[in-house]
C-alpha positions in Angstrom: -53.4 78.9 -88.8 -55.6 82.2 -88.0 -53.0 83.2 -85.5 -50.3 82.8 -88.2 -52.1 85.2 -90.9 -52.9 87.4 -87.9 -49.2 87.5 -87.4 -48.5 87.9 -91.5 -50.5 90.8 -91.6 -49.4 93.2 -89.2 -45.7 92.5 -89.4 -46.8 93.2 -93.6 -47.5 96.9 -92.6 -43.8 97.9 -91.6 -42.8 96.4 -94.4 -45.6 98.4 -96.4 -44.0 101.8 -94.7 -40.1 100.5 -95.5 -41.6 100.1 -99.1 -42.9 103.4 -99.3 -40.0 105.2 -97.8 -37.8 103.1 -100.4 -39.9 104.7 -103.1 -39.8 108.0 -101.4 -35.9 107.9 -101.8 -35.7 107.1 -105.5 -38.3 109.6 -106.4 -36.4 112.2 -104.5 -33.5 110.5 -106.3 -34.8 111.7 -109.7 -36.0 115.2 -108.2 -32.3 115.9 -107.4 -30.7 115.0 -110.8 -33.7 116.7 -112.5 -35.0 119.2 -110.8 -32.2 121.6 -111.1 -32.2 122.9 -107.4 -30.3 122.6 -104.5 -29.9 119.1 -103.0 -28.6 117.8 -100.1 -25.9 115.2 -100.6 -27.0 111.5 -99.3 -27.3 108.0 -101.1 -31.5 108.5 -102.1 -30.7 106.0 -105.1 -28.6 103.5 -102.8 -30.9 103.8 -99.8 -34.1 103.5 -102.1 -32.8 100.3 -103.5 -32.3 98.6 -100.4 -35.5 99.5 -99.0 -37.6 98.2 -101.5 -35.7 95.1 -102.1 -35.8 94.5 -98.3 -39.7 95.5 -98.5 -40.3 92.7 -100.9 -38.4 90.2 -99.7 -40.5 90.8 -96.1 -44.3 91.0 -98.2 -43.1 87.9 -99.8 -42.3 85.9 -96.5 -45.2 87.5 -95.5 -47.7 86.2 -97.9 -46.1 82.3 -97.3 -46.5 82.7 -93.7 -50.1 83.1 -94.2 -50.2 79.9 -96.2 -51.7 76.6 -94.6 -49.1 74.6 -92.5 -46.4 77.4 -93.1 -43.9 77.4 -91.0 -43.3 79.8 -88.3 -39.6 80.8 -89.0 -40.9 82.8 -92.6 -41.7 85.1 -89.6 -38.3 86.1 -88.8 -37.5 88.1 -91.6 -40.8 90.0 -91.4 -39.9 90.7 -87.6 -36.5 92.3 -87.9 -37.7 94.4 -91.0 -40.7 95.3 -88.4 -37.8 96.2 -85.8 -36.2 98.0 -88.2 -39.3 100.2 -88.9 -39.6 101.3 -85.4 -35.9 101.5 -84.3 -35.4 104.1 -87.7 -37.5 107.0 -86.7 -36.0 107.3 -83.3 -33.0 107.4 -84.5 -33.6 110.9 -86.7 -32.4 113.0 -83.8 -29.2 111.7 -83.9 -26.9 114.2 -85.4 -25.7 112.1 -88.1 -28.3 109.9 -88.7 -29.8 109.2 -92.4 -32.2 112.2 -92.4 -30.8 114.0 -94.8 -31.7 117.3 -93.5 -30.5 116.7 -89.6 -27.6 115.5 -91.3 -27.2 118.7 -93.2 -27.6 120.5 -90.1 -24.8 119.1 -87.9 -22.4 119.1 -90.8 -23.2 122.7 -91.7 -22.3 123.7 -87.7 -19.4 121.5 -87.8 -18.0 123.4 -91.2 -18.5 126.7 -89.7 -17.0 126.1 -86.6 -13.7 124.5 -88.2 -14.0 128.1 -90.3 -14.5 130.1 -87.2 -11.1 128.3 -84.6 -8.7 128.4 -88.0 -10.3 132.4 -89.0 -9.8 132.8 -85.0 -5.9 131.3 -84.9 -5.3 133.3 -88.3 -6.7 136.5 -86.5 -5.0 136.4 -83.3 -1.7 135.6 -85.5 -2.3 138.9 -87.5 -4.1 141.0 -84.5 -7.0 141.4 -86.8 -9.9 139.5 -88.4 -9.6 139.3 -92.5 -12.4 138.8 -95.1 -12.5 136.8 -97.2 -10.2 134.1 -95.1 -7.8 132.3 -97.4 -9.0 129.4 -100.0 -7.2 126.8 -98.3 -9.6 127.3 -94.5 -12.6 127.1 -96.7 -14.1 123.5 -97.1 -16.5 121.4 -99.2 -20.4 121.8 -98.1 -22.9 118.6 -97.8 -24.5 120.5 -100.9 -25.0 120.1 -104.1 -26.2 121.8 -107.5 -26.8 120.1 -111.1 -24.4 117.2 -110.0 -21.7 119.0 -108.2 -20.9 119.1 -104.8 -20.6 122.9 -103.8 -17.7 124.7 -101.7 -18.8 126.8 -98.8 -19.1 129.8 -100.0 -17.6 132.9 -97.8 -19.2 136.4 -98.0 -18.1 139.9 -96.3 -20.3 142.3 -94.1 -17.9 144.9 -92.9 -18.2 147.6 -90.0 -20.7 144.6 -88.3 -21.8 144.8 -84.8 -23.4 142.1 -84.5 -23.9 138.4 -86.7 -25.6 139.0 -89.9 -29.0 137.9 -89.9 -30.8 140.2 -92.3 -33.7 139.0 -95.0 -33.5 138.4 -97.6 -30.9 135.5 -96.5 -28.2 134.2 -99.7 -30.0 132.7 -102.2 -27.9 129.2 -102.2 -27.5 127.1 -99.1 -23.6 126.8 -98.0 -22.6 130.0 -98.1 -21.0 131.8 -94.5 -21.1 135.4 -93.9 -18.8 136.6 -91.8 -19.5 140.0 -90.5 -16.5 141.8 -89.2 -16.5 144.7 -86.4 -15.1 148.4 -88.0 -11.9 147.6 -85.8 -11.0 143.9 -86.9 -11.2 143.2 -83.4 -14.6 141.0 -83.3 -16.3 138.6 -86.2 -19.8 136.9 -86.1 -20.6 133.9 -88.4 -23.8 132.7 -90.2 -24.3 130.0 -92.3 -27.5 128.9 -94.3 -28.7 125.8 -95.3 -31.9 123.5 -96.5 -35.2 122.8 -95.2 -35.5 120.2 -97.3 -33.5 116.8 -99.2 -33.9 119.4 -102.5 -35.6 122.4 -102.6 -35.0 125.4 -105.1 -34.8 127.9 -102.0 -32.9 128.4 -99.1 -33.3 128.3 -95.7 -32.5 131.4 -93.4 -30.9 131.8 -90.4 -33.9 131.2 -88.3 -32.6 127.2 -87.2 -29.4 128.2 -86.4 -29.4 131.5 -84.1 -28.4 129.3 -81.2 -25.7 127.3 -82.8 -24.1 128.9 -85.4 -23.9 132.2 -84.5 -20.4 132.5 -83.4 -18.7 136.2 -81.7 -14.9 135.7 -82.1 -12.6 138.3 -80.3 -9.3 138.6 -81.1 
């Protein structure tokens, strides 16, 4: 009997934390349809939901496996919410895992290096790099602003020598510059992004100096 409310009670506290990220998610939910700033496109609402309904379905076998002559198998939800607790957060480093922001992050190098090999096959076509590349080579973001998903946005720095990396950085995350040598012959690309699942500002180009700064020659 003690060693089965022993047991109730810690495999209560991941399910405690899987509550409060649940709430976490449909309060940052709400922030992104109300707050009117940038966003980064995930399931909050969706992710919140199953959380907390998962939470209290785990406090409530919980609570009757504390109860006199319970019987030990109202543990076994309990235990694979607890394993799911401590499996999630080392999955986070895992480029598409459901952190939003890490999320954002590999997605954002991924669009810019689909943008830089069809800019590059465009430019060794021609004999010269072109800015701003054609609509059809510019993709959807993992953005978003008052409920719409935005494009990558492509801006121009001519006679460049070098990627653009000057403050103050774009003020919306999703856009590329592409900085273009005086001859055509070379091209750098940055990109920013989000430090955060919504945030009114942007983040520079600090986090992605070792990945996303691209020199093309042609």
């Amino acid at each position: 009997m003690i060693g089965q409310r022993i047991l109730a009670t810690l495999l209560a506290l991941p399910a405690l934390l899987v509550l409060i990220g649940g709430i976490r998610n449909l309060m940052t939910a709400w922030q992104a349809s109300y707050s009117g700033g940038y966003w980064i496109e995930h399931d909050y609402m969706g992710n919140g939901v199953m959380m907390l309904v998962s939470a209290m379905i785990g406090l409530g076998c919980c609570l009757q496996l504390g109860h006199r002559m319970a019987s030990w198998a109202w543990s076994v939800i309990p235990a694979g919410i607890a394993l799911f607790a401590l499996v999630m957060p080392n999955m986070t480093h895992h480029p598409e895992s459901q952190v939003p922001v890490w999320k954002a992050s590999h997605r954002t190098t991924q669009g810019v290096r689909m943008l830089v090999g069809e800019v590059k096959g465009l430019a060794q076509a021609s004999g010269t790099f072109v800015c701003p590349p054609p609509p059809e080579v510019i993709h959807a973001s993992v953005f978003a602003h008052q409920g719409k998903r935005l494009l990558y946005e492509v801006r121009c720095v001519s006679n460049a020598s070098g990627p653009f990396l000057d403050e103050p950085a774009p003020e919306r995350p999703g856009v590329l510059v592409m900085a273009v040598s005086s001859d055509g012959r070379q091209a750098w690309f940055t990109a920013t992004s989000l430090d955060a699942e919504v945030s009114r500002y942007r983040l520079g180009y600090t986090a992605y100096r070792p990945r996303l700064v691209d020199g093309c020659h042609g």
